[in-house]
N, C-alpha and C positions, 0 to 999 in steps of 0.2 A: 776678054774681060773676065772669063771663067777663071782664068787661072791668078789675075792677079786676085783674084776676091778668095779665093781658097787661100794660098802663097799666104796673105793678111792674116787670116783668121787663124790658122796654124801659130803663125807671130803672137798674135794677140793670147791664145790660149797658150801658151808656150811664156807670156811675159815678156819677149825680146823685141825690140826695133828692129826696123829695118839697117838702123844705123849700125846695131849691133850686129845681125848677120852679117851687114859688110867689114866691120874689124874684124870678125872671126874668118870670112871668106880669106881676104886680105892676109892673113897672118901667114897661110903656107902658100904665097904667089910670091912670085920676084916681081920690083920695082915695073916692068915692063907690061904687067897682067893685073897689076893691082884696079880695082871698079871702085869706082862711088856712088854714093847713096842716089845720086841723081841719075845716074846709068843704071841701077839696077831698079829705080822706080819705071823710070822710064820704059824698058825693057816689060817692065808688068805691067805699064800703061798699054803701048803698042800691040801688048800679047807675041812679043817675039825673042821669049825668054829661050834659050835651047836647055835641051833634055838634060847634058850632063850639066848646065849651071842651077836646074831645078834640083839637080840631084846632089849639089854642091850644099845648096841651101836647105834641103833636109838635112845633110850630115850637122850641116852647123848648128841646128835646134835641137838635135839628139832624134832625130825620124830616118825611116827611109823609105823608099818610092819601091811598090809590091805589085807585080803582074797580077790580077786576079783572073780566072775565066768567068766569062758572064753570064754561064751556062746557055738554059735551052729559052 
């Protein structure tokens, strides 16, 4: 649930739908890759979004996903 509730709030401060992540995801897939709005809700329902579609979904808001170390 952690990550759908981050994934949202990035949305929400960023101004964009989920709707509209998915037309931007959508724009560079072929016919056979394209997701919908209900797949990719879903997918942050379940909490079983993978790494590179998270990382998909940054580019598409203008973010990107930073290794930090968590020190000591």
């Amino acid at each position: 649930m952690y990550i759908k509730n981050e994934i949202k709030s990035y949305l929400a401060a960023a101004g964009i739908t989920l709707t509209d992540v998915v037309e931007k995801l959508n724009e560079s897939l072929p016919d056979d890759k394209k997701t919908s709005v209900q797949n990719l809700s879903n997918k942050l329902s379940r909490g079983s979004l993978r790494y590179d579609e998270a990382h998909q979904i940054a580019e598409a808001i203008g973010k990107k996903i930073v290794w930090v170390d968590k020190g000591e």
